[in-house]
C-alpha positions as CSV (number, residue, x, y, z in Angstrom):
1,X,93.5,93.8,89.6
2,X,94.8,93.3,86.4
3,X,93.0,95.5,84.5
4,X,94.3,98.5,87.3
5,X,97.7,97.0,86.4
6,X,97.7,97.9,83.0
7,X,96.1,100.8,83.4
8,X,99.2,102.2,85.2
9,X,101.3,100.8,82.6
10,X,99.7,102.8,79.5
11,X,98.9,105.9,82.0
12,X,102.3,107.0,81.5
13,X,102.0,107.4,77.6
14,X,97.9,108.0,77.1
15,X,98.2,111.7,77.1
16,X,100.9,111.7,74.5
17,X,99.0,109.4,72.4
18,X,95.6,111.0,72.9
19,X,97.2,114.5,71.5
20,X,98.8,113.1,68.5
21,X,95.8,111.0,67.6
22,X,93.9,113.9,68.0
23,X,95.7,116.3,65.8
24,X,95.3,113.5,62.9
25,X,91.7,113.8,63.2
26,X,91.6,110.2,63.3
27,X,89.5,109.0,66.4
28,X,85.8,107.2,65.3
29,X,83.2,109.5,65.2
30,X,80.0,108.8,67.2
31,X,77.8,106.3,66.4
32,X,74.8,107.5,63.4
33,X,70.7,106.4,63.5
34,X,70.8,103.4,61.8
35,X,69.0,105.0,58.7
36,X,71.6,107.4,58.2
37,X,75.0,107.4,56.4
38,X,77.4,105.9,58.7
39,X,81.2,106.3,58.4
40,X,83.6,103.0,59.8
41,X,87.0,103.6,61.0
42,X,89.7,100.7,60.8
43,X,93.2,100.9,62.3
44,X,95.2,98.2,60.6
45,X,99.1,97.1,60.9
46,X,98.9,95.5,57.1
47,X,102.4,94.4,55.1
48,X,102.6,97.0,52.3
49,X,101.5,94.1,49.4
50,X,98.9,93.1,52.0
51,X,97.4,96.8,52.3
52,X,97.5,97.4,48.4
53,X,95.1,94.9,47.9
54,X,92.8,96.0,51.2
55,X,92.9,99.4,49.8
56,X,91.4,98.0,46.4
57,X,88.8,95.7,48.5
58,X,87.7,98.5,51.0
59,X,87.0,100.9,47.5
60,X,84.9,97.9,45.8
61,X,83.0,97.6,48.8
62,X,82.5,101.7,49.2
63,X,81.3,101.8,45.5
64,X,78.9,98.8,46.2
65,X,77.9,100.4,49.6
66,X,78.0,104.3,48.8
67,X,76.1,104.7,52.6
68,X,79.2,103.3,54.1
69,X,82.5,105.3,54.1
70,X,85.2,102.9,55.8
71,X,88.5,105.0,56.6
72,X,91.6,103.1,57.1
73,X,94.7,104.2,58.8
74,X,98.0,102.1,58.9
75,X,100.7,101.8,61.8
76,X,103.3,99.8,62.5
77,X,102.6,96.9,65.1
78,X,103.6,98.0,68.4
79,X,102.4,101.7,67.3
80,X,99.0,100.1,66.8
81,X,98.8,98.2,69.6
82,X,99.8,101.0,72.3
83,X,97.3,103.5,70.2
84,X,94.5,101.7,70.3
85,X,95.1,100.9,73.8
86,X,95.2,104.5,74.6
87,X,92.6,105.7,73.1
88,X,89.9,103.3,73.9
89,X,90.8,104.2,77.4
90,X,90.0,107.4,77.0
91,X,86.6,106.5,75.3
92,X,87.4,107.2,71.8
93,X,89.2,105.1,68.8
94,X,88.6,103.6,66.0
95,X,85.6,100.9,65.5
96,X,88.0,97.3,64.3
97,X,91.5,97.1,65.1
98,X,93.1,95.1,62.5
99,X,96.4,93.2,63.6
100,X,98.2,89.7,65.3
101,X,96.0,87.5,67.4
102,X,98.7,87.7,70.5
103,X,97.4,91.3,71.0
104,X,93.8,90.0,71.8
105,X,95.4,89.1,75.6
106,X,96.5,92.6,76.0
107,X,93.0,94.0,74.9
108,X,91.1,91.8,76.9
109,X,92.5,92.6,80.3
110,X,91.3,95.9,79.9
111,X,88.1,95.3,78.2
112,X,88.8,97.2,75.0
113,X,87.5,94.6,72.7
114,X,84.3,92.7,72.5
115,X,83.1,89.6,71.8
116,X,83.0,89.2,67.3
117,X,79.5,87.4,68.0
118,X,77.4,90.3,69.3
119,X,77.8,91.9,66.1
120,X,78.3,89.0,63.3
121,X,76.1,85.9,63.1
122,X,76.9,82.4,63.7
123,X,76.3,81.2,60.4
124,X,78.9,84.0,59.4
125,X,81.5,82.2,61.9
126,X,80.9,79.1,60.6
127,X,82.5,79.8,56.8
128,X,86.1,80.3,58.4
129,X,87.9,77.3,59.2
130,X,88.1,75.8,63.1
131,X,91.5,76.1,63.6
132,X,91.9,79.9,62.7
133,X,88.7,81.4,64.5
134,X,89.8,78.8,67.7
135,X,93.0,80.9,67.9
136,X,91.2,84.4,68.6
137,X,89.1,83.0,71.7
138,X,89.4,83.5,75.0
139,X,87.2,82.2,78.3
140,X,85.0,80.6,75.4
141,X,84.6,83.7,73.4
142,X,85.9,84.6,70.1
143,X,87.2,87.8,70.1
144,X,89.1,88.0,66.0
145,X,87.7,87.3,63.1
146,X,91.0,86.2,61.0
147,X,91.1,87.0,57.3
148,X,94.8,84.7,57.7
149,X,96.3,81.9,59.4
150,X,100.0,81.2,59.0
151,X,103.5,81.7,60.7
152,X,103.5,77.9,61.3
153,X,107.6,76.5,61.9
154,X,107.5,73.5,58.6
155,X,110.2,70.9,57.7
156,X,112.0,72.6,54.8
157,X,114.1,70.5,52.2
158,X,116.0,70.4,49.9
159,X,115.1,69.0,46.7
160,X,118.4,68.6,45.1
161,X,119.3,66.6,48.7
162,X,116.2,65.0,49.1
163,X,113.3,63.7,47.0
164,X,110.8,63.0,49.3
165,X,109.6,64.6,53.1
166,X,110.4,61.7,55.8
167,X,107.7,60.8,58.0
168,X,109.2,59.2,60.9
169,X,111.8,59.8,62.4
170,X,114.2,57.3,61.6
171,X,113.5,58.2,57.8
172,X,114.4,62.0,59.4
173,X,117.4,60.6,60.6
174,X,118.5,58.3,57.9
175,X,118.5,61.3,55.3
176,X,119.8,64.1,57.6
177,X,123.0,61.9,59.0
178,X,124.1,60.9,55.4
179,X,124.1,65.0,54.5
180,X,125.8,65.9,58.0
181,X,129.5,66.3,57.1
182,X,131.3,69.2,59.3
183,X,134.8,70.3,58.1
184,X,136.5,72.2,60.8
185,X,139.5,73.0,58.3
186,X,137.3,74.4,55.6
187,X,134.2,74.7,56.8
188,X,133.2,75.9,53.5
189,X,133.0,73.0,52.7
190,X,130.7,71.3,55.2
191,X,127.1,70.4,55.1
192,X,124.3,69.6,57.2
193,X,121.9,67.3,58.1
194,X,119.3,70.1,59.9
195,X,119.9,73.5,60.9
196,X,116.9,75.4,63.1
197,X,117.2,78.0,65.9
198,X,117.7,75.9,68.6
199,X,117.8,78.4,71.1
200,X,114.2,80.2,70.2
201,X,111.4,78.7,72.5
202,X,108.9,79.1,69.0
203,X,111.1,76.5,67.6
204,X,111.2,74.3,70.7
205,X,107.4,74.3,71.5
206,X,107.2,71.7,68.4
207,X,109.4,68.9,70.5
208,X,107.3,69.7,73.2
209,X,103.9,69.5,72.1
210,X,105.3,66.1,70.0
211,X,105.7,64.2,73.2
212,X,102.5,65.1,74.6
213,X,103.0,68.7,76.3
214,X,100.6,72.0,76.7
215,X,102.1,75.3,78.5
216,X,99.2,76.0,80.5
217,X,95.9,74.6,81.7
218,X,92.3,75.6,81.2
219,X,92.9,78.2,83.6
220,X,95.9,79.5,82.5
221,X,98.6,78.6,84.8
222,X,101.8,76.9,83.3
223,X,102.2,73.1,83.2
224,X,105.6,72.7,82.2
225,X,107.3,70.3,85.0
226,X,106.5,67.0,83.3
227,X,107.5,63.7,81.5
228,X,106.9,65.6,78.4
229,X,109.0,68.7,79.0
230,X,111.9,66.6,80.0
231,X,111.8,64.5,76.7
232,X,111.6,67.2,74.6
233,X,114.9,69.1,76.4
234,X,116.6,65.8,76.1
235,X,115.6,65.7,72.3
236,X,116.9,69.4,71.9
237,X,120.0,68.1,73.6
238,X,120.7,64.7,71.6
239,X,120.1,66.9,68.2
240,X,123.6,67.9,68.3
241,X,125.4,65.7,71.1
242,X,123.9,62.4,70.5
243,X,122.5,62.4,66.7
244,X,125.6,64.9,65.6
245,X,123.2,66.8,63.6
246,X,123.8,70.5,63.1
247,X,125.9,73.1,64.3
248,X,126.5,74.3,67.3
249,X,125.1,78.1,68.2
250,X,123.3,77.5,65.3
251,X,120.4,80.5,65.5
252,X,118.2,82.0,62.7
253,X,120.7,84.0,61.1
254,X,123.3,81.0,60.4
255,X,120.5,78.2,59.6
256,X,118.8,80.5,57.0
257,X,121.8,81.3,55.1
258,X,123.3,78.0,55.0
259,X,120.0,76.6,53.8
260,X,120.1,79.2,51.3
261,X,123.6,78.4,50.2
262,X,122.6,74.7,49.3
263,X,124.1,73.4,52.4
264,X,121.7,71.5,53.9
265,X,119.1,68.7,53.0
266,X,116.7,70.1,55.7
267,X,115.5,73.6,57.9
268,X,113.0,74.1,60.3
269,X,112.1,77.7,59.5
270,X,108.2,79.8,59.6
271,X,105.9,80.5,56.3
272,X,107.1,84.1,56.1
273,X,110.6,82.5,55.0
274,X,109.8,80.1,52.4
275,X,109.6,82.8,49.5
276,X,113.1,83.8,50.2
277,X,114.5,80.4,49.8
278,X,113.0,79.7,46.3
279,X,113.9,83.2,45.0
280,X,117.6,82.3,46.1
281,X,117.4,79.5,43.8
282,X,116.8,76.8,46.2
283,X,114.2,73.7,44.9
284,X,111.9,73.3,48.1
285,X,110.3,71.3,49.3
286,X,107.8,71.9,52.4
287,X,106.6,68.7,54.9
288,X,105.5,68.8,58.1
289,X,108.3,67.3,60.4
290,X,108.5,63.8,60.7
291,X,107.6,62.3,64.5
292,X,110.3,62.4,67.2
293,X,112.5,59.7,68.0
294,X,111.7,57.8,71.8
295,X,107.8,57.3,71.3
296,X,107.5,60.8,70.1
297,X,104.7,61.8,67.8
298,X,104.6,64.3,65.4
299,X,106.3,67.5,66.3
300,X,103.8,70.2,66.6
301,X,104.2,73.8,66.0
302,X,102.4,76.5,66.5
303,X,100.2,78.4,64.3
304,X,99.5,82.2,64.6
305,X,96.1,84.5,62.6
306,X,96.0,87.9,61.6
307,X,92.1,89.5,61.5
308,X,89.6,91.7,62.9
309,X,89.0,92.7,66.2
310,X,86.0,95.0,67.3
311,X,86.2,98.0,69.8
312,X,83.9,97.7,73.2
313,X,82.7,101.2,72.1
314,X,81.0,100.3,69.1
315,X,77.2,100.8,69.4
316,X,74.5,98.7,68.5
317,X,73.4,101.0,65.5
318,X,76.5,100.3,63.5
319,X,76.4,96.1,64.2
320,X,74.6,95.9,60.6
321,X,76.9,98.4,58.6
322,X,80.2,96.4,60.0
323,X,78.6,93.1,60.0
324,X,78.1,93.9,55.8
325,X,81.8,95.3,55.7
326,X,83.2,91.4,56.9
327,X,80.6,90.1,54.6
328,X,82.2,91.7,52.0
329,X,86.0,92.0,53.0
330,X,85.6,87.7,53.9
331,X,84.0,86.5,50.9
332,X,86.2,84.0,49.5
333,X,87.7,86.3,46.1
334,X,88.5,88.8,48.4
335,X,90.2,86.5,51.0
336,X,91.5,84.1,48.8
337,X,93.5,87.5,47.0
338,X,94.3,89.3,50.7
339,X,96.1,85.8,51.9
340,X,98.1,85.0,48.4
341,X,99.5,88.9,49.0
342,X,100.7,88.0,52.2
343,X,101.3,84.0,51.5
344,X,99.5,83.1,54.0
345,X,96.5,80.5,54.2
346,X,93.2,82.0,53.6
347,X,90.8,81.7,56.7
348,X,87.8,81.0,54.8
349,X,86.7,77.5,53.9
350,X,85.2,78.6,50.4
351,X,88.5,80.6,49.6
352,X,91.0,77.6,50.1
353,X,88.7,75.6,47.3
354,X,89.1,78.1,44.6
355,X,91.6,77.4,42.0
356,X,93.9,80.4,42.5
357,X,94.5,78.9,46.1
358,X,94.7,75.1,45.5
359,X,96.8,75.3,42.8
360,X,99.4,77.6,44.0
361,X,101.9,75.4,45.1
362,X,103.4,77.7,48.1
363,X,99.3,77.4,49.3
364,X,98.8,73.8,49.7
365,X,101.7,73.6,51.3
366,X,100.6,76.5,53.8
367,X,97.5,74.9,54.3
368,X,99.0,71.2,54.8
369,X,101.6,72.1,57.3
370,X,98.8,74.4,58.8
371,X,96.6,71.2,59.5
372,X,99.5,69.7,61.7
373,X,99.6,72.4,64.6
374,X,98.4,73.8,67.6
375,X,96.8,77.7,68.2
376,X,99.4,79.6,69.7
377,X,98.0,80.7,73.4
378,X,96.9,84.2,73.3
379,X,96.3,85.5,77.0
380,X,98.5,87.8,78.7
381,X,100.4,84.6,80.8
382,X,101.8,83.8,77.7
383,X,104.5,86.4,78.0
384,X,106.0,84.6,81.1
385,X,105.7,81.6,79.7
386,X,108.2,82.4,76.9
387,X,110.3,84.2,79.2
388,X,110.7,81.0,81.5
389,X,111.7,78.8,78.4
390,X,113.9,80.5,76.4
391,X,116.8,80.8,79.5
392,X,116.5,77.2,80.6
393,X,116.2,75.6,77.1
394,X,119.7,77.4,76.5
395,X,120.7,75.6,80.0
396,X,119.8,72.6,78.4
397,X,121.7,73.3,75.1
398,X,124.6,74.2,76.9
399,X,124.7,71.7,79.2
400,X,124.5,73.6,82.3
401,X,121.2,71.8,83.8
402,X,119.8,68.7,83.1
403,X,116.2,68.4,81.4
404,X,114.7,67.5,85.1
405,X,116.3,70.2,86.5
406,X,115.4,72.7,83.4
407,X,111.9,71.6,83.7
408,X,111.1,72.6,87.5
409,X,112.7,75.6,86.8
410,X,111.2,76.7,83.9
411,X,107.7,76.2,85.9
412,X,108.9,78.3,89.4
413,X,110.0,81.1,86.6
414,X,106.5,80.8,85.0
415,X,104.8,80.8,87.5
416,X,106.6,83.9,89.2
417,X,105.7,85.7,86.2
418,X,102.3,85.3,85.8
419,X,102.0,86.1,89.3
420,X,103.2,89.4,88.3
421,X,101.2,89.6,85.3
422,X,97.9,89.1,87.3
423,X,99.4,92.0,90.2
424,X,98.9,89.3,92.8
């Protein structure tokens, strides 16, 4: 059923796409005899720093391996993801799609990508690092091999503010309430405490998961009516109403910039960010957030990988010549140089020892905050399970429902979209 469903969702654009694909000449080319030359055709959605220096790692490894031509082709994101979707249903495409790990779902339901293990070994899996290859797998099968894993939400601070990251919360609080001075006459000259998008469910997720909560179960249905779920909209709540931190419709825009204008001691902002801040002249620091107040733990974001997928199409004749491409591509150099393009943390045990990697500071600080979160979920339910959160955590905010009543209503929205996800 599902895999009709989406079917007739990309029927409506797969002749388009098959034409222009065609015209550039760019769909993989049959598969060789082992013995002969054999050509390997990557699609990729790289950064522009991040494709300069695959461009110079996919040469090297031509010049090493002159019976392999790899061709690359770049597209944005959701070009990528809807062109590769169309041509593998058509039968054609290229042989790895390189690109986010929250496309795996989409490819799966249609069976356009296989599992990495029929074509690499175990002992090849076993170099990259637990957390980053867990987030590619589905139904117990790993279907990416990550080169990256990053995007993780980290306590930002303030140096000049603050010398040292809090750990619990009442350190949080004890720093952030002294900072926290709002003047509605000049509000110039007001700072805070903490800003974050309070509104975002990617910022949320970390109160939930800090009092105990998962979105879904082993079988993929959402679990959001519970103990935990109500804490955590409570906590969102009390942020501004009962711990007077803040500022209120405070979203990514406002926090960023007034983080970057010195005005608060501490941000709750993603990896991609953190280079921004220090080149606006702030002294950061980068912790990962302290535990929640009311028997909290430690709030707990999500993490997100970047990496290799492989097409269902590939034949068993070119397993060896791709297999020596990730061999190549994921030694630690050439990882440890891809990830410091993107400033993200290298996926591959040997890479994060080398001392271009531990003693960039930006790194261990990537790779520390990394340690402290969860996978983000990659099947195709996610989608209504961001859909249900990000309405009734505004609720919430607002103060429109209560956290009970937020919670059973986030689950009947969940689950009424994943029912239409899965066409039943």
């Amino acid at each position: 059923m599902k895999k009709k469903l989406l079917t007739g969702i990309l029927a409506t654009t797969l002749l388009a796409g098959l034409a222009t694909e065609a015209n550039a000449g760019l769909f993989k080319k049959k598969a060789k005899a082992s013995n002969e030359s054999q050509e390997i055709v990557v699609w990729e959605q790289m950064e522009p720093t991040g494709l300069e220096v695959f461009t110079e790692i996919v040469n090297d490894f031509m010049a090493q391996n002159p019976n392999i031509k790899v061709t690359v082709t770049h597209y944005p994101n959701e070009e990528l993801r809807t062109n590769f979707q169309n041509a593998s249903l058509a039968g054609q495409g290229p042989d790895i799609v390189y690109g986010p790990n929250d496309n795996i779902g989409l490819f799966i339901v249609s069976d356009l990508i296989k599992p990495v293990d029929e074509v690499v070994s175990n002992e090849f899996l076993s170099k990259i690092e637990k957390n980053s290859l867990e987030a590619g797998k589905i139904n117990g099968k790993y279907y990416q091999i990550p080169d990256m894993n990053g995007n993780q939400i980290a306590l930002l601070y303030n140096k000049a503010m603050v010398k040292e990251a809090p750990k619990t919360w009442d350190e949080f609080y004890s720093i952030a309430k002294k900072y926290q001075k709002v003047d509605e006459l000049n509000p110039e000259n007001s700072t805070y405490g903490l800003l974050y998008n309070e509104k975002e469910p990617y910022w949320f997720i970390g109160w939930y998961q800090g009092y105990g909560g998962r979105v879904m179960d082993e079988n993929y249905n959402p679990t959001l009516n519970n103990e935990a779920m109500v804490k955590a909209l409570q906590f969102a709540y009390d942020i501004r109403n009962k711990y007077g931190l803040g500022e209120a419709g405070m979203d990514y825009d406002m926090s960023s910039q007034l983080f970057k204008q010195g005005k608060a001691a501490f941000l709750l902002n993603g990896a991609w960010s953190w280079q921004e801040y220090i080149n606006a002249g702030i002294d950061l620091g980068i912790a990962p957030m302290s535990t929640l107040p009311n028997g909290g733990g430690n709030a707990t974001f999500y993490s997100a990988t970047k990496g290799f997928s492989i097409s269902s199409s590939v034949e068993e004749d070119k397993y060896k010549a791709i297999a020596t491409f990730f061999d190549f591509v994921l030694s630690p150099e050439n990882n440890a140089k891809y990830a410091k393009a993107q400033s993200q943390a290298p996926s591959v045990l040997a890479a994060r020892e080398l001392p271009e990697i531990k003693n960039d500071p930006l790194q261990r600080a990537s790779i520390a905050t990394i340690e402290k979160t969860t996978p983000m979920p990659i099947v195709a339910e996610m989608r209504a399970i961001w859909d249900a959160m990000r309405p009734n955590l505004e609720a919430v905010i607002n103060g429109s429902l209560t956290p009970a009543e937020a919670a059973a209503k986030m689950q009947e929205d969940a689950e009424y979209g994943i029912r239409t996800i899965r066409g039943e």
